[in-house]
Phi, psi and omega in degrees: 000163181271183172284141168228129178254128181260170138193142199225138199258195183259143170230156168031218185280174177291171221251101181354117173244158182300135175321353179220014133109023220238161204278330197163173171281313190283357171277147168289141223251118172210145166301092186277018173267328186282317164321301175302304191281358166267296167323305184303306171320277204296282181329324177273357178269347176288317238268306196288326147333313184292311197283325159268299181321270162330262219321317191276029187050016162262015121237127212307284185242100166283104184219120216253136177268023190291137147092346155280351172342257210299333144314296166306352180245343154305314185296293183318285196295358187267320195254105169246026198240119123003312138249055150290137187216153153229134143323090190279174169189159254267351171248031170275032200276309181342273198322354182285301152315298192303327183268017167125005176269155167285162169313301182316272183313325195272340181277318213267337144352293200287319172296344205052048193258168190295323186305340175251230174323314193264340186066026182083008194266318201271185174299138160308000195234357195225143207220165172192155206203100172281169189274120179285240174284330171261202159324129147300106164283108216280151191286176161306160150228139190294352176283138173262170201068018178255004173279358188262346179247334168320299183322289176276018158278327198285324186322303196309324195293326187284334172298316176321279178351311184257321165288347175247288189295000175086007197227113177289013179267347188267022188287101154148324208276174186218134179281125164249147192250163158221146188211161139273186182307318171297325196276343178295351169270001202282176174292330195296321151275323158299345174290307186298317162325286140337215180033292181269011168241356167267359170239357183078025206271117156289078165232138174271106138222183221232120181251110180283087198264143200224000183098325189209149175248122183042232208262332202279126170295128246289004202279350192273321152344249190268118189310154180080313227112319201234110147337288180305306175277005169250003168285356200311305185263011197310157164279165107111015206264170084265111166244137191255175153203181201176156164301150171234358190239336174253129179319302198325274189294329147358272178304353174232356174272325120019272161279345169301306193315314196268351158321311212262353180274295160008292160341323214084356212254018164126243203222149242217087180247164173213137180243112187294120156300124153230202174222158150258094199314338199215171174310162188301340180226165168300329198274340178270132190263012184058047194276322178314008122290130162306128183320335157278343154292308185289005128224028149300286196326280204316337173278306152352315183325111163303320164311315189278347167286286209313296213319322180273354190266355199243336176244018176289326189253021183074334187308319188218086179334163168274335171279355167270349166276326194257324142342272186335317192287319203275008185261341173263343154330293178288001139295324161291333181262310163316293189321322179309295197311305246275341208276341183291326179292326191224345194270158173267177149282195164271130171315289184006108189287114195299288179323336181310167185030035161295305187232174193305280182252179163255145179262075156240141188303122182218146201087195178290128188299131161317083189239120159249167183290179190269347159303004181055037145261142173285104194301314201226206192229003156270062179272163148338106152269023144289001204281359176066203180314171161194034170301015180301162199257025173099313187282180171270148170223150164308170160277332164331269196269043159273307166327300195278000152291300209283307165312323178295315182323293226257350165286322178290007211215322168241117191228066130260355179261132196229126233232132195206178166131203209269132154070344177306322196292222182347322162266354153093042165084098157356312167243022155084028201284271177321341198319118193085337188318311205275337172313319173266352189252285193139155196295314170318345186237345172232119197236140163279139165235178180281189204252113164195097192305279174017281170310317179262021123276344159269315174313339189282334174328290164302001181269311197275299180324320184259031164089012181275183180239097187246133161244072162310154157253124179254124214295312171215169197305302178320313209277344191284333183332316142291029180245328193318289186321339201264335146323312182278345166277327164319277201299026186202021166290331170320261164348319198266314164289002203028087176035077170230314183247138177217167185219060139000083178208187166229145204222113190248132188248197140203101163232184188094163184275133163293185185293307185291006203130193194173151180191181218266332121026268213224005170244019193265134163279263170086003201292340215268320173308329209259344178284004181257317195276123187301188223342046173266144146245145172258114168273177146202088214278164166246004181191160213290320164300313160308320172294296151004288181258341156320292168343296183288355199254309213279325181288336181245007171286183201210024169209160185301108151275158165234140196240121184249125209245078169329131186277320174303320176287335184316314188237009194285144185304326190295352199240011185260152174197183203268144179304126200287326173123188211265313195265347164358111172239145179246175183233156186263180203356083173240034198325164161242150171280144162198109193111174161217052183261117198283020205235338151215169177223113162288092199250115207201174192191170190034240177296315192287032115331310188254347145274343170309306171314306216288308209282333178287344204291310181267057145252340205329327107027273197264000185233135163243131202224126192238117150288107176310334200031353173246101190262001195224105337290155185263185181252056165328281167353268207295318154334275189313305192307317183300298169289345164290338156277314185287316209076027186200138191223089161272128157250124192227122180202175197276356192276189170267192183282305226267149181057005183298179187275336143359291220304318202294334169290303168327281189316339158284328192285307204301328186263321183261330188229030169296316183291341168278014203254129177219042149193145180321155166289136178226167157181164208239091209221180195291186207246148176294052156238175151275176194284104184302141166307333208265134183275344192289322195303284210294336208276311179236022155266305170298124129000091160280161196283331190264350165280336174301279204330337192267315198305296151014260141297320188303292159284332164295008169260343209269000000 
């Protein structure tokens, strides 16, 4: 259907209400005494941040919700669905209160006290909320627009649920996105826009325009200003607007809005006026407004609209509204004392909950010959069933086995990205998958790393399992922020939340060639983003069960799928069978040559072999197979027997992930050492188009084989 934009005003006198206080039968039905003391609630906790708190430093950042109240606490009391969920942003405290958070946990936030949401790790202003009386609140990010494609993975998620998994409970229900004005410029809301009118997802979302991002004013946003009217003709939209400061209208654009999302019949924006009562910050004094703005703002005030809107319609008197205001004053202020009189800082250890568990490697090492024979009977016992069907297979199609296997076995896991579905993957991963699994679970989506990497948020948040593709390493790049928030939802949330998912990469230079493009390695940057783990298999059995181990894990994986190897013979091996599991930081062995340690991953495995093959005698070549956790343990034992140390990889020299294996070596094993550490990675450029230009940027097998020799002279 096209957009259609209403707006509907406060008309004549205040509105007739009903024997149980209600707007009318077709209007929405609210406790407007609990709206007020929420409202009231969210101001004194702004009013008492300003006047103490900020000045005396117990609180860090102070960013005041004057003037988004009363919207935000109409919304919080509107999502009564069970699965409901909303997306907040650092000026959401209102919708938080309304949906169940306390006076308490919001005071002791702001101190970075244990009580609140975060247990004191995030900004006092940015939340997460499992569901109380209301919406879930999925957590915050401190970026803005990046709260907007999470919203629409749980949308996606509620259509999954009910239409494939059968569970008719999630009917009705809806993701609301929240935003400001500023934020309708990010990639994070037009990806999500996109997202929820090319799939048709119940989603609201609800933009709080205040006029200004910090000092720049919204006409630099959006031509005009207004989101909404240049939104009119969007396909698949219904867009509203409406006053955000009258109770009335406020409360009836509102429920319309989540009527018509409810409904089913698609996705919803409304964009609410408000004012901003106080600086973007404490520290901002507005001068870039002029005194007749600040006090048009001032006239604005909603709070001072209800008052007159509850008792204009009888509902609330003026002397039971100022009652009502010194009995929630003395509640805010009792509550500081009380959390300041017994609470502590936080205890907490600031490493807890990066990841579900910790992985340290235990029990026997995996060593094979350097031909990839198993040398001892001190293998991996994780493998589980080992009922394989014999053949040898690529790293393709061990990848495109194992996702099908484990998709029949779990079918919360949903396989997703740029070209997979119908055309089977740029590179051929998918190919047939979605014909075998169904179209419902291997989805093409639009070209938005963003997108497709923030929706796996929302996705994970709501018990699925997503496995995106991201086409090559360069291109994920745009995705990176909706990454760095995946790995630290855990973290952030003190475990109340986690986002599970696998992030399928294709680097590296292909069989044919390279450019700067399509070819980027790149693993040492994703070895910075906290609560990640990385694989990067050199062969096909590895991929297999590492792959299944990310799937039946309970942390953000990155599956990084070297492009050279896909199909190449040096990376085939016999099918491990359905259950095969690798363990992350776990390395493999290859050799027992007491005379140097080869330390490597991916493609360079096998030049590393190729270059090693007459050493064999004297080289131990340990593929990590894991960069996030890595195998430290067998690295250090290793080099502390040969005394000699190569790190050799595809990434670039400088900050590459070498150096952090060097820097453990340096520390752990130096009294065993008997030549300096070296090691051998791509030159600090990109990848030339030209092959002789890339021929001498990439780690060649006869620049490994000298590097070698080198040290074993040494």
């Amino acid at each position: 259907m096209k957009s259609d934009v209403t707006k509907q005003g406060h008309q004549g006198d205040a509105p007739r209400r009903d024997a149980e206080g209600s707007l009318g039968s077709d209007q929405p039905h609210f406790d407007w005494q609990r709206v007020a003391r929420l409202v009231l609630l969210a101001r004194k906790i702004d009013e008492l941040e300003e006047r103490e708190l900020a000045p005396q430093g117990k609180t860090k950042l102070q960013l005041s919700s004057a003037g988004h109240e009363l919207a935000q606490v109409l919304l919080g009391l509107s999502l009564d669905h069970p699965h409901d969920v909303a997306t907040a942003y650092y000026r959401s405290r209102p919708l938080l209160l309304a949906s169940g958070m306390t006076c308490e946990e919001a005071l002791a936030a702001s101190l970075a006290y244990e009580g609140g949401p975060s247990a004191g790790r995030d900004v006092g202003v940015v939340f997460n909320l499992p569901r109380r009386e209301h919406a879930t609140i999925l957590p915050a990010s401190g970026n803005v627009g990046a709260q907007f494609t999470p919203a629409a993975g749980w949308a996606q998620s509620l259509c999954y649920r009910r239409e494939t998994l059968g569970e008719q409970e999630v009917e009705g229900a809806v993701a609301v996105a929240t935003g400001g004005d500023g934020s309708v410029a990010t990639n994070g809301f037009w990806s999500a826009l996109t997202i929820a009118t090319t799939l048709k997802l119940p989603m609201f979302f609800l933009i709080e325009d205040n006029g200004y991002a910090i000092s720049v004013p919204s006409k630099l946003q959006t031509p005009g200003g207004n989101i909404a009217a240049n939104l009119a003709s969007f396909q698949d939209l219904k867009v509203d607007e409406a006053s955000g400061t009258d109770p009335y209208e406020a409360a009836c654009a509102i429920s319309r809005s989540l009527r018509y999302v409810r409904s089913g019949e698609g996705a919803c924006l409304l964009r609410l006026t408000v004012p901003r009562l106080a600086g973007h910050a404490f520290t901002d004094k507005q001068h870039y407004k002029t005194e007749d703005q600040l006090a048009a703002d001032r006239k604005q005030d909603p709070l001072a609209k209800l008052q007159k809107f509850l008792e204009d319609s009888d509902l609330l008197s003026k002397e039971k509204f100022s009652h009502l205001e010194q009995e929630v004053h003395r509640e805010v202020e009792d509550t500081l004392r009380r959390i300041e009189e017994t609470a502590s800082p936080v205890p907490l250890p600031p490493t807890d909950h990066l990841f579900a568990e910790c992985d340290t490697p235990q029990g026997p090492v995996e060593r094979m010959s350097l031909e990839g024979k198993v040398e001892s009977d001190d293998v991996d016992q994780t493998a589980g069933d080992q009922e394989a069907d014999g053949r040898t297979v690529d790293l393709r199609e061990s990848i495109h086995g194992t996702l099908q296997s484990e998709m029949k076995k779990n079918e919360r896991i949903l396989v997703f990205g740029e070209d997979v579905g119908a055309y089977g993957g740029i590179h051929g991963v998918t190919r047939s998958l979605q014909e075998n699994v169904g179209a419902d679970r291997v989805l093409d989506t639009s070209l938005s790393e963003e997108g497709i990497v923030g929706r796996s948020i929302g996705l994970a948040i709501a018990g699925l399992m997503p496995v995106p593709e991201l086409q090559f390493r360069k291109y994920a790049d745009a995705g990176y922020e909706q990454m760095v928030d995946a790995g630290l939802v855990r973290w952030r949330t003190a475990g109340k939340f986690s986002a599970p998912m696998v992030v399928r990469i294709p680097v590296g230079c292909g069989k044919k060639g390279g450019d700067p493009w399509h070819s980027m390695s790149g693993e040492a940057s994703y070895a910075h983003m906290l609560g990640w783990r990385i694989a990067m298999p050199s062969n096909a059995a590895d991929a297999a069960g590492l792959l299944r181990t990310a799937l039946r894990g309970d942390d953000p994986t990155l599956f990084l799928e070297h492009r050279g190897l896909l199909v190449d013979p040096r990376a085939r091996r016999s099918n491990p069978g359905p259950e095969h599991c690798v363990p992350f930081g776990k390395a493999a062995l290859y050799g027992t040559g007491e005379e140097l340690t080869v330390i490597t991953w991916g493609e360079m495995v096998h030049r590393c072999m190729e270059a090693a093959a007459e050493f064999a005698e004297v080289v131990t070549l340990v593929d990590l197979r894991t960069l996030i956790p890595w195998d430290r343990q067998a690295v250090v034992q290793s080099v502390r027997k040969t005394g000699r140390a190569l790190v050799v990889h595809e990434d670039t020299v400088t900050a590459g992930f070498a150096g952090e294996v060097m820097a453990t070596l340096a520390s752990e094993a130096h009294d065993s050492l008997k030549a300096p550490l070296q090691r051998l990675c791509a030159a600090d450029c990109p990848v030339p188009y030209n092959i002789e230009q890339m021929m001498q940027v990439i780690p060649s097998t006869i620049q490994i084989k000298e590097k070698m020799e080198e040290l074993l002279r040494s």
